[in-house]
VOVEXPA-165980 format. One line per field, with one value per atom (N, C-alpha, C): x, z, y; atom name; residue number from 0. Coordinates in steps of 0.1 Angstrom, whole numbers, plus 5000, padded with zeros to 4 digits. Atoms other than C-alpha are relative to their C-alpha. Layout:
# VOVEXPA-165980
px <- X,...
pz <- Z,...
py <- Y,...
atome <- CA,...
num <- NUM,...
***
This chain:
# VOVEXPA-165980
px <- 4994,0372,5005,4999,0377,5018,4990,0409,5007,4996,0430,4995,4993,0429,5013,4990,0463,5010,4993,0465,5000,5005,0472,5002,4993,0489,5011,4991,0517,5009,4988,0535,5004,4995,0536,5017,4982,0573,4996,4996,0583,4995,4998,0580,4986,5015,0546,4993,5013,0530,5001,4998,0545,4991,5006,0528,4982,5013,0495,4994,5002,0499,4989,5008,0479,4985,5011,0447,4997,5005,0424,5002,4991,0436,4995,5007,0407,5002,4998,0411,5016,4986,0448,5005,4993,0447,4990,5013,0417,5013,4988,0445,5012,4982,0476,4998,5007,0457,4999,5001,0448,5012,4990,0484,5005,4994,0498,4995,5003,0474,5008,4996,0485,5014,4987,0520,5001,4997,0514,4993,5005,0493,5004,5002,0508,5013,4994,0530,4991,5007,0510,4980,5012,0478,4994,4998,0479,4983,5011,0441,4997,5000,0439,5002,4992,0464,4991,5003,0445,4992,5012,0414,5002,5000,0426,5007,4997,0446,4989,5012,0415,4994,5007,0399,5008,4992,0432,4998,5001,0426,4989,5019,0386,5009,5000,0398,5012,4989,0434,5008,4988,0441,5008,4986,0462,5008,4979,0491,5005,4988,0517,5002,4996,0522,4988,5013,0483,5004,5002,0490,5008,4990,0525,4991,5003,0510,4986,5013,0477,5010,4993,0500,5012,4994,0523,4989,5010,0490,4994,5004,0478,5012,4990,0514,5003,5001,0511,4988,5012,0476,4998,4997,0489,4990,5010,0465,5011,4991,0494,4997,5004,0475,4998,5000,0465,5010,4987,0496,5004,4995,0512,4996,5010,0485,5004,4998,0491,5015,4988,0528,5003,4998,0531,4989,5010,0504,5015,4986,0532,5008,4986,0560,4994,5004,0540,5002,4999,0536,5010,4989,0571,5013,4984,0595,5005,4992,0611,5003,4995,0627,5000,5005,0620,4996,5012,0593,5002,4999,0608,5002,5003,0616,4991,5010,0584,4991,5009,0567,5008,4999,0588,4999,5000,0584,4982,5013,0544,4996,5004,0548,5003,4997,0563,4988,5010,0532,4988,5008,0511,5001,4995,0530,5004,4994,0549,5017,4986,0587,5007,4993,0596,5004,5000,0584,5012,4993,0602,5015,4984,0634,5005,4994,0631,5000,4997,0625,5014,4987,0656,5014,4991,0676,4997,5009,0656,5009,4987,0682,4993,5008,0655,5012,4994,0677,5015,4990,0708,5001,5004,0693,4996,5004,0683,5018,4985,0707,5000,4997,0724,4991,5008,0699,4986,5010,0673,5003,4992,0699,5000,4998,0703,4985,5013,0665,4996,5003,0662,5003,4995,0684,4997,5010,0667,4989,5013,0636,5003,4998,0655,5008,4998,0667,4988,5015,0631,4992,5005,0622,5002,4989,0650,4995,5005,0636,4985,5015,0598,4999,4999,0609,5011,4992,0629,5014,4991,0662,5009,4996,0677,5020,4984,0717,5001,4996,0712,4992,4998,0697,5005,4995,0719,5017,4989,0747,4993,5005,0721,5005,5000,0725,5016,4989,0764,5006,4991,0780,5005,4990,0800,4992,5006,0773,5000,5002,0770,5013,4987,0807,5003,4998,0809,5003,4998,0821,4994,5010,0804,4982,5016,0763,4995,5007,0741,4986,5016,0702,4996,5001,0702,5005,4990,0728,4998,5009,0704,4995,5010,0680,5009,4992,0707,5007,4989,0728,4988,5009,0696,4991,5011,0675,5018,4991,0715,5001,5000,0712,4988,5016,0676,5001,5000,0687,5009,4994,0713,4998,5010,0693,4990,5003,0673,5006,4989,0700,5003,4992,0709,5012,4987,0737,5007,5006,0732,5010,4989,0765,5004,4996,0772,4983,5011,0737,4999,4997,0741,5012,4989,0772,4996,5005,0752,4983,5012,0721,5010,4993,0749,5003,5001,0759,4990,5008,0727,4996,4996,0723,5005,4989,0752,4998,5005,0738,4989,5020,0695,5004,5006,0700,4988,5019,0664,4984,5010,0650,4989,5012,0637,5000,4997,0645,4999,5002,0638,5020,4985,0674,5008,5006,0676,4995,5007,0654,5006,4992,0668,5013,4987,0699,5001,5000,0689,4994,5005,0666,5009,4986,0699,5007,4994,0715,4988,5009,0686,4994,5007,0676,4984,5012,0637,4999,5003,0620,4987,5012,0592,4995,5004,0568,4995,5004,0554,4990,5006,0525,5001,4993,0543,5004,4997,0561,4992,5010,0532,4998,5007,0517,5008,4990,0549,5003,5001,0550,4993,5012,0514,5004,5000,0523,5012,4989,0557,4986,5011,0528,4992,5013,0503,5010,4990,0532,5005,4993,0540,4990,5008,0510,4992,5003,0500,5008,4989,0534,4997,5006,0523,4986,5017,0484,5006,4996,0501,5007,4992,0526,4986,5009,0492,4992,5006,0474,5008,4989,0503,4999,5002,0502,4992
pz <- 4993,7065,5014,4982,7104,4999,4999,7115,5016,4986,7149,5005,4994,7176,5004,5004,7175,4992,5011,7142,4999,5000,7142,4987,5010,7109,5003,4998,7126,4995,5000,7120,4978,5015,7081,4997,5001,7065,4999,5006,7064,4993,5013,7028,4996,5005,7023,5008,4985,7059,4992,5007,7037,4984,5008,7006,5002,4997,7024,5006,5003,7033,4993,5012,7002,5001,4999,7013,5017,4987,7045,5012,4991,7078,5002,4997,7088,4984,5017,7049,5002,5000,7054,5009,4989,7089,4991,5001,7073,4984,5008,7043,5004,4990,7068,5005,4992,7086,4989,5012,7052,4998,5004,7045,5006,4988,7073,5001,4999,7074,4986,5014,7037,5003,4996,7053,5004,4987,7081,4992,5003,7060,4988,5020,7024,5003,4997,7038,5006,4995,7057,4996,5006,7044,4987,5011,7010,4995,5000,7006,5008,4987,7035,4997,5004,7020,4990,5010,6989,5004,4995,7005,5008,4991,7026,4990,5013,6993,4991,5007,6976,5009,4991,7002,4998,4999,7006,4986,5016,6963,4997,5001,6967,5004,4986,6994,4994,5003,6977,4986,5014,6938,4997,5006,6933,5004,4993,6956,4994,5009,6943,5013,4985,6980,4993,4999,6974,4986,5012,6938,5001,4996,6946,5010,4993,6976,4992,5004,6958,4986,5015,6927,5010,4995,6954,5005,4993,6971,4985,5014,6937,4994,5005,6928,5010,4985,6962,4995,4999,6952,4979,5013,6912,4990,5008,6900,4990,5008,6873,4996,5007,6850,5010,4990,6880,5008,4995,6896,4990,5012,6864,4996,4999,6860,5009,4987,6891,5004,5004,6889,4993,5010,6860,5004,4996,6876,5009,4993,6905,4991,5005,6880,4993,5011,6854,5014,4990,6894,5005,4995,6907,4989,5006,6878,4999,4995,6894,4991,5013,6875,5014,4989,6913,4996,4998,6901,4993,5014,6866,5003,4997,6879,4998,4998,6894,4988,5013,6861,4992,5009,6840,5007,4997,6863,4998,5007,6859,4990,5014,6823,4998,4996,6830,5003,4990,6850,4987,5011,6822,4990,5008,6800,4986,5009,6782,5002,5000,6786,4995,5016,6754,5001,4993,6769,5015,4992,6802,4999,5004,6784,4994,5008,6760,5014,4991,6796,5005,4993,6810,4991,5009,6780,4994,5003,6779,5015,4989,6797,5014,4986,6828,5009,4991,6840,5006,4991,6845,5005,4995,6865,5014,4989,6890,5011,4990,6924,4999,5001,6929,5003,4997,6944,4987,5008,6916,4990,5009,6890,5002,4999,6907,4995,5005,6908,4983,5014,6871,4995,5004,6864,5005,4991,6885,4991,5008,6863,4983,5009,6832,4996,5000,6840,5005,4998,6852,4986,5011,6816,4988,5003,6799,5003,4998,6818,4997,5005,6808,4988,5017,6771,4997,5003,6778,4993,5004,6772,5014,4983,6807,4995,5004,6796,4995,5000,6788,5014,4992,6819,5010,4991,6839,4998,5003,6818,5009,4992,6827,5019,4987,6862,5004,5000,6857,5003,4996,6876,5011,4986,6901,5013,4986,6927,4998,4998,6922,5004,4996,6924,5013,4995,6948,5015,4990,6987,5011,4985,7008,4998,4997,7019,4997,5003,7006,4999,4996,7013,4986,5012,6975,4994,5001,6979,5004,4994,6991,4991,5014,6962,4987,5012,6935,4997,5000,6945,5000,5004,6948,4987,5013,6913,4994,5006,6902,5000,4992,6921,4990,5003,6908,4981,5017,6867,4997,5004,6872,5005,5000,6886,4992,5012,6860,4985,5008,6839,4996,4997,6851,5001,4992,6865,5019,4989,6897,5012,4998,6911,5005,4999,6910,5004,4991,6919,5017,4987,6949,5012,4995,6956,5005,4995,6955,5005,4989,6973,5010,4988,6999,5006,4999,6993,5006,4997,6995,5013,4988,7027,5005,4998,7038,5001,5000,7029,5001,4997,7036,5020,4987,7071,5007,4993,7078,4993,5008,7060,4990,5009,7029,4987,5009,7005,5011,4994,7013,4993,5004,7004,5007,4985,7035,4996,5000,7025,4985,5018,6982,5006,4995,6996,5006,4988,7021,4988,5009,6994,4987,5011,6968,5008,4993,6997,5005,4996,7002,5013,4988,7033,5004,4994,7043,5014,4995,7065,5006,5000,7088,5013,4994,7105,5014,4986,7139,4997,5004,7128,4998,5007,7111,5010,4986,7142,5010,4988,7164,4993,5008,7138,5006,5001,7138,5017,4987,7178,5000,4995,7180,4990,5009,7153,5011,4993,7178,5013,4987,7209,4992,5007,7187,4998,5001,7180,5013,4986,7216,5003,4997,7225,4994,5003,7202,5003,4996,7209,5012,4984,7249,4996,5000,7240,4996,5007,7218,5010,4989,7251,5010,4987,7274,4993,5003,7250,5001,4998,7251,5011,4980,7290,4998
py <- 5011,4671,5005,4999,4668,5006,5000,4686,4997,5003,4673,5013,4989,4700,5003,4994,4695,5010,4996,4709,5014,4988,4745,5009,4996,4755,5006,4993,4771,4990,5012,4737,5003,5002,4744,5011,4994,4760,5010,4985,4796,5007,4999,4801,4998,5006,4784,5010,4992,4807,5015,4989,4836,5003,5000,4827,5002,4998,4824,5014,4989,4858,5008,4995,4869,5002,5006,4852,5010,4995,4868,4990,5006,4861,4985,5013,4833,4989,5008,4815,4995,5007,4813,4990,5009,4797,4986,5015,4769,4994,5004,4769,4989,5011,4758,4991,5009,4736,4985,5010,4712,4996,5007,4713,4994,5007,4705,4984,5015,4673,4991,5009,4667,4996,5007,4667,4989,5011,4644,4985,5011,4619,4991,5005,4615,4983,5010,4586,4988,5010,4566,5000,4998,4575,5007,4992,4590,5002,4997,4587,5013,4989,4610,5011,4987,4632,5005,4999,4632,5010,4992,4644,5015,4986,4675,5006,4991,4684,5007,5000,4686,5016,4991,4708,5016,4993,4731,5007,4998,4731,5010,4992,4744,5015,4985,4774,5006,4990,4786,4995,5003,4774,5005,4990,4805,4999,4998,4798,4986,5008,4780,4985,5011,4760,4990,5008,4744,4992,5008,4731,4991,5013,4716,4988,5008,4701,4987,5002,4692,4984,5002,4678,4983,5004,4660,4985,5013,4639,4992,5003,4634,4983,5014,4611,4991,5011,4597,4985,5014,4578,4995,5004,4570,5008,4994,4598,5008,4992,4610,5011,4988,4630,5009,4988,4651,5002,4995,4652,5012,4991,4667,5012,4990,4694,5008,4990,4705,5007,4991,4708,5006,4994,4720,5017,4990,4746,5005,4999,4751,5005,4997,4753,5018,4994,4780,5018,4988,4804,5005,4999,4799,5002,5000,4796,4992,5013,4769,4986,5015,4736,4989,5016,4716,4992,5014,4694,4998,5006,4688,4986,5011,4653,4992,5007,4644,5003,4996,4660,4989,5010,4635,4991,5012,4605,5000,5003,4612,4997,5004,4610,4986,5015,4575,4994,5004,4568,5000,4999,4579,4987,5008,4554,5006,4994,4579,5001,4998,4568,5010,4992,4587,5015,4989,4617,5006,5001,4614,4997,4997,4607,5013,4988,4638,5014,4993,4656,5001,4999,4644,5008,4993,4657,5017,4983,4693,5010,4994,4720,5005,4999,4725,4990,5007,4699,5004,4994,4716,5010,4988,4742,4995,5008,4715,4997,5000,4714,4986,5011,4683,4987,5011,4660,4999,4995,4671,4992,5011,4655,4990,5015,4625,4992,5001,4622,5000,5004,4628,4991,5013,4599,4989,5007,4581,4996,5001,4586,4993,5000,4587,4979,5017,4548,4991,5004,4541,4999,4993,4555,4986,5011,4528,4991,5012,4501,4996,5002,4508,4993,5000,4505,4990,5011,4474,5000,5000,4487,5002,5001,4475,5004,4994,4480,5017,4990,4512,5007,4997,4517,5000,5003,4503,5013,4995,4526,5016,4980,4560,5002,4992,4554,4998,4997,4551,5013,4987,4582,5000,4999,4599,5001,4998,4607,4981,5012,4564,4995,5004,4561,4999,4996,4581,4993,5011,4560,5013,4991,4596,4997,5005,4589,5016,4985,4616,4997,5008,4613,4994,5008,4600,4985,5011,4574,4986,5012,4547,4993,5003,4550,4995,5004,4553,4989,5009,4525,4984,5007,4503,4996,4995,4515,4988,5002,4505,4983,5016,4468,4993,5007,4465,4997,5001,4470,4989,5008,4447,4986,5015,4417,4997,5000,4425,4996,5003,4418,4986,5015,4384,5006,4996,4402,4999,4997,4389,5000,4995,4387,5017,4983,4427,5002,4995,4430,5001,5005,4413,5010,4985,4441,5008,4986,4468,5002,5004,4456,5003,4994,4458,5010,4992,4487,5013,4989,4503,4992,5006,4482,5011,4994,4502,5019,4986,4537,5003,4997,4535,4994,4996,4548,5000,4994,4556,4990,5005,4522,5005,4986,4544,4984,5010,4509,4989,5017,4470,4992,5008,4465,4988,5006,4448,4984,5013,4421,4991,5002,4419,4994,5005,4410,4985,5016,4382,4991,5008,4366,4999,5003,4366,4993,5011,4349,4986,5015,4324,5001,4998,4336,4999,4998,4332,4996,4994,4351,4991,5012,4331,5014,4990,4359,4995,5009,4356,4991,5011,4340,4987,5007,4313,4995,5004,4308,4995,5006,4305,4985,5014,4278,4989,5012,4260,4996,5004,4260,4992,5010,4247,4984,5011,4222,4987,5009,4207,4999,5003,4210,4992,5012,4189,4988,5013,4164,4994,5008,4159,4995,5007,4155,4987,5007,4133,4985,5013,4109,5000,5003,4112,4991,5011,4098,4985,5010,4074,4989,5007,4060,4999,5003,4063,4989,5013,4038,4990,5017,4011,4998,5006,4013,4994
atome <- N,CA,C,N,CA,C,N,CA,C,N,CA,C,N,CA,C,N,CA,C,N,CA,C,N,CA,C,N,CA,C,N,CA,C,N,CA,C,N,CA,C,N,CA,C,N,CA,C,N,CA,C,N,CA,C,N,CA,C,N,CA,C,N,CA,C,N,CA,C,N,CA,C,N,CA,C,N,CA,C,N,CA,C,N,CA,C,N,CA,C,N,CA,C,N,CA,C,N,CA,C,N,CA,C,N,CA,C,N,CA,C,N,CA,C,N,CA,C,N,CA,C,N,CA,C,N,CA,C,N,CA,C,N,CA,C,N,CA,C,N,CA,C,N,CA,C,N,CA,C,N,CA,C,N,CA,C,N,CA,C,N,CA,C,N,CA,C,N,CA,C,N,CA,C,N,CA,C,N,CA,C,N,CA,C,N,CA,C,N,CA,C,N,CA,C,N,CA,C,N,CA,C,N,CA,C,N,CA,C,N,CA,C,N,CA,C,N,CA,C,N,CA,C,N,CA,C,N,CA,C,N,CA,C,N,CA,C,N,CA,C,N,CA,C,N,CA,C,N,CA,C,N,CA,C,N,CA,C,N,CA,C,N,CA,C,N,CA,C,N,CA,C,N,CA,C,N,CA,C,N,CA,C,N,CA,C,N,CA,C,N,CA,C,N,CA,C,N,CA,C,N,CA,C,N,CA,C,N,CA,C,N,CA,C,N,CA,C,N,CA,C,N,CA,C,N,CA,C,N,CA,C,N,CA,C,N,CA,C,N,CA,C,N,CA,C,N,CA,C,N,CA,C,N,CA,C,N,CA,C,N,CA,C,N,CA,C,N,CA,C,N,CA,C,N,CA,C,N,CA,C,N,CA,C,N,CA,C,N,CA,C,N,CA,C,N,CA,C,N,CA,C,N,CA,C,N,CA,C,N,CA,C,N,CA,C,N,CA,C,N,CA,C,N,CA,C,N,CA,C,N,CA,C,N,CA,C,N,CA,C,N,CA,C,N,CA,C,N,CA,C,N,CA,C,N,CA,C,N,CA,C,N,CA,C,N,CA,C,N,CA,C,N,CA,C,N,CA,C,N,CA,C,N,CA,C,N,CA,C,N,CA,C,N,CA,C,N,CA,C,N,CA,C,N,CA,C,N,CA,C,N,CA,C,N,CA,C,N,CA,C,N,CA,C,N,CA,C,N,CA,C,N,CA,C,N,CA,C,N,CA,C,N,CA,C,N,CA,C,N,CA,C,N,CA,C,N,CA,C,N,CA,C,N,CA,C,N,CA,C,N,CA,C,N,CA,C,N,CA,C,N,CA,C,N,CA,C,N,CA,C,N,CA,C,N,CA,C,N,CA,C,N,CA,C,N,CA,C,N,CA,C,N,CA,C,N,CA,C,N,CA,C,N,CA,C,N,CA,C,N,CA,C,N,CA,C,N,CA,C,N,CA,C,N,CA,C,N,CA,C,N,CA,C,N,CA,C,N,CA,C,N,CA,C,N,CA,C,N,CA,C,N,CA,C,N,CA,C,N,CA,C,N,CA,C,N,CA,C,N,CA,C,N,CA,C,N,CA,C,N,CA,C,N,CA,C,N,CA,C,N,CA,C,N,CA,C,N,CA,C,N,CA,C,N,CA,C,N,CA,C,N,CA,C,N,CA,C,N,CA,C,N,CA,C,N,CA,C,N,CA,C,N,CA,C,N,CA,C,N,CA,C,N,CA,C,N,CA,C,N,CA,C,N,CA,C,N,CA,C,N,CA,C,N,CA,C,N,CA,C,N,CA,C,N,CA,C,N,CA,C,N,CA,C,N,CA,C,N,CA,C,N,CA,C,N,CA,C,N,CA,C,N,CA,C,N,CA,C,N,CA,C,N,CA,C,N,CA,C,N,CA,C,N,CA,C,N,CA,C,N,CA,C,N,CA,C,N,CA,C,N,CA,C,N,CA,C,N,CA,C
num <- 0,0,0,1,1,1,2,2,2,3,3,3,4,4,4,5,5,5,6,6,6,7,7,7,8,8,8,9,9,9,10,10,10,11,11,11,12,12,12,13,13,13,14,14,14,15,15,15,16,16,16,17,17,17,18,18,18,19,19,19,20,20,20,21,21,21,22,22,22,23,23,23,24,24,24,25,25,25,26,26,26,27,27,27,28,28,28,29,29,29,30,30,30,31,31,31,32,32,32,33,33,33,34,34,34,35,35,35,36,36,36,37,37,37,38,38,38,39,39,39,40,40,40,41,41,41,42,42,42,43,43,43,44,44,44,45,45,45,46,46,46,47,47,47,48,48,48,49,49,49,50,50,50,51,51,51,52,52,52,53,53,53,54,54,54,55,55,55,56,56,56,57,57,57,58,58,58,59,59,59,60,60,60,61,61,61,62,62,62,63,63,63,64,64,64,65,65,65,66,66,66,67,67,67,68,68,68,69,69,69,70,70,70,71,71,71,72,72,72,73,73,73,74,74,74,75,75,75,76,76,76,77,77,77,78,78,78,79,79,79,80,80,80,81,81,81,82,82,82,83,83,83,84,84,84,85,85,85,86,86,86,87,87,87,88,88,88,89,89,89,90,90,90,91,91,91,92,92,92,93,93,93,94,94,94,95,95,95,96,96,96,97,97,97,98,98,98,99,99,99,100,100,100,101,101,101,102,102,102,103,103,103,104,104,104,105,105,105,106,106,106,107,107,107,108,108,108,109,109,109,110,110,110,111,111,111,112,112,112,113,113,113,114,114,114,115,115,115,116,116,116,117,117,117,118,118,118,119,119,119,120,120,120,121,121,121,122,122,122,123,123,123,124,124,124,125,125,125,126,126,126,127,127,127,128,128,128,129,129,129,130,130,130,131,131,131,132,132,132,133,133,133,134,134,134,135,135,135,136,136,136,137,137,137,138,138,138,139,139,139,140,140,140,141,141,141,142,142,142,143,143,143,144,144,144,145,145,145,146,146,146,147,147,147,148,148,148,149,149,149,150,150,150,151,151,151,152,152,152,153,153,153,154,154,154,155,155,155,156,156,156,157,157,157,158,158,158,159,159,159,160,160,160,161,161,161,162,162,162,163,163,163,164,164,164,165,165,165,166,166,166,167,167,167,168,168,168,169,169,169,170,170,170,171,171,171,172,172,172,173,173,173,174,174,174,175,175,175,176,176,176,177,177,177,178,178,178,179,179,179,180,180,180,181,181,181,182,182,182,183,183,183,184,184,184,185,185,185,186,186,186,187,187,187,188,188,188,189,189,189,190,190,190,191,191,191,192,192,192,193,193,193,194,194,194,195,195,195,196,196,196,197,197,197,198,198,198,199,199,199,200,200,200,201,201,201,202,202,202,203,203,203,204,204,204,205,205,205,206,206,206,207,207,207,208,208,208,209,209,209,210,210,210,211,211,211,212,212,212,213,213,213,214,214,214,215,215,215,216,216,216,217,217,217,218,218,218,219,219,219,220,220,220,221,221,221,222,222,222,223,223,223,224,224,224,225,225,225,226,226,226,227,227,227,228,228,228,229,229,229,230,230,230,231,231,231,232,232,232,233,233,233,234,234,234,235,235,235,236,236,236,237,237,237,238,238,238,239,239,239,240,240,240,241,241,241,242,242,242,243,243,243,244,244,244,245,245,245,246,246,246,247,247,247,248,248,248
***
């Protein structure tokens, strides 16, 4: 796959340029280079991403950076089972309890709730730093609502980081996932709260909370489109009451 000449690999992290180490010097730069696209594309193009994962996968399966990443594009384009594969590849080279999350929200994806709950209760999880936690509960009330037990997911995502009145790059999601179980509820009242809420904490529009809120207040939205129409529609009405006054003359 084509790469910018912008792209040079220098842009990839620290930790990952160190891992590529391993590999000969020309292989490592055609390595940094794939990820780096896989960086820049897995949001706005996840197909994209998919593809230069792939590539990065052929040229360096052994590093632990290419499988995460590879594992990462994979749950970008709803390919689970291969996501999971691949972290779990990741997890088996590093050690690490990082991806235990996104390893049990795949098995969600799979359509294995059951699974993904017995993860969140498996002690990998208290080994995870604080945002890693929140994330699990996250999943683990994602899990709850697959298997149509919405009150006990609305209790899972009951805690102190939810309590909590300080903004933490998690405090967007959680307070939203918490809005979303309890309009699900028919709770829509306290939903409507904490739509605000997360309102209030999704700085960087990472949630439509924004929009959940306005449509509990009855608000609709009319796009430009919509607008144009409805102009031409008042210009077709004038004109037609003007023709209408030039035939009476």
């Amino acid at each position: 796959m084509p790469i910018p000449e912008d792209v040079t690999g220098e842009e990839i992290d620290g930790d990952v340029r160190q891992e590529l180490q391993s590999l000969p010097k020309t292989l490592a730069e055609d390595v940094a280079k794939n990820l780096v696209m896989v960086a820049r594309l897995i949001d706005e193009d996840p197909e994209g991403a998919y593809g230069y994962s792939r590539v990065a996968l052929r040229l360096a399966s052994r590093v632990a950076a290419v499988r995460e990443a590879a594992g990462f594009a994979a749950y970008a384009n709803q390919k689970y089972s291969e996501a999971l594969a691949e972290f779990r590849a990741a997890r088996r080279m590093t050690g690490t309890v990082e991806l235990w999350p996104l390893m049990a929200d795949c098995e969600r994806g799979l359509g294995r709730p059951e699974k993904a709950l017995d993860m969140a209760g498996a002690p990998e999880v208290q080994k995870l730093d604080k945002a890693g936690q929140v994330e699990m509960r996250l999943v683990a009330a994602g899990a709850r609502r697959d298997m149509g037990q919405l009150d006990a997911a609305i209790v899972t995502l009951q805690s102190s980081e939810l309590a909590s009145h300080s903004v933490q790059p998690w405090t967007a999601r959680l307070r939203y996932a918490y809005a979303d179980a309890l309009l699900a509820a028919g709770r829509n009242g306290e939903a409507r709260e904490w739509f605000a809420k997360a309102v209030e904490a999704d700085r960087d529009g990472s949630t439509d909370a924004s929009d959940r809120l306005a449509e509990l207040d009855g608000v609709e939205f009319m796009d430009a489109l919509d607008e144009g129409e409805g102009e031409n529609a008042v210009n077709k009405d004038a004109e037609d009451d003007k023709d209408a006054e030039d035939d009476k003359d």
